[in-house]
N, C-alpha and C positions, 0 to 999 in steps of 0.2 A: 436281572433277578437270579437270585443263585437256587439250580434245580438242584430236586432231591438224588441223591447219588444211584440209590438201588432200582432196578429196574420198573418194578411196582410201580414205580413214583415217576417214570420218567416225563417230564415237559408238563409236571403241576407246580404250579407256585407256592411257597409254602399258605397263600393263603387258602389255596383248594383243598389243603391236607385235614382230613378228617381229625377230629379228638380222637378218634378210636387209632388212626395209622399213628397220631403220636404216641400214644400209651406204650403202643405195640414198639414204638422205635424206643421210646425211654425206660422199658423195661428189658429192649435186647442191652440196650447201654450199659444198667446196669448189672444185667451181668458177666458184659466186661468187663466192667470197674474193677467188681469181685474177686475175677479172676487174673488181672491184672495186679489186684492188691498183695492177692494170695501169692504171684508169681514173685510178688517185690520183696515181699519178709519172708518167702524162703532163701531170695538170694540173699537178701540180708544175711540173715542167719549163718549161712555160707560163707558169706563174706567176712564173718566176722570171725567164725571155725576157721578160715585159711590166713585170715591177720593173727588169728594168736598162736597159731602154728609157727609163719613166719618168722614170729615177734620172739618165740624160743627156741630158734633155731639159730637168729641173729646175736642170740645172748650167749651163746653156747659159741657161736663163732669168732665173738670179741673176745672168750676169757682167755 
């Protein structure tokens, strides 16, 4: 049976885990998610400002 990771939880089965310690876990999750999301469309973003940088820099070094 696969234990829960954080200490709290250590050597309970997930079926001894209360509804209240899930909430509390699927509410830390999301907001990871969040901030996870937020970390991805800023590199996006990034990513896309340093491709069209590139992309007129390469045009300027073909002519």
């Amino acid at each position: 049976v696969k234990k829960w990771p954080d200490s709290s939880r250590q050597g309970k089965t997930p079926e001894h885990v209360t509804d209240n310690e899930i909430i509390q876990g699927m509410s830390k999750l999301s907001l990871r998610l969040e901030a996870m999301e937020s970390m991805i469309s800023s590199l996006t973003s990034e990513l896309k400002s340093v491709r069209s940088e590139y992309d007129e820099v390469m045009k300027r070094l073909s002519k």
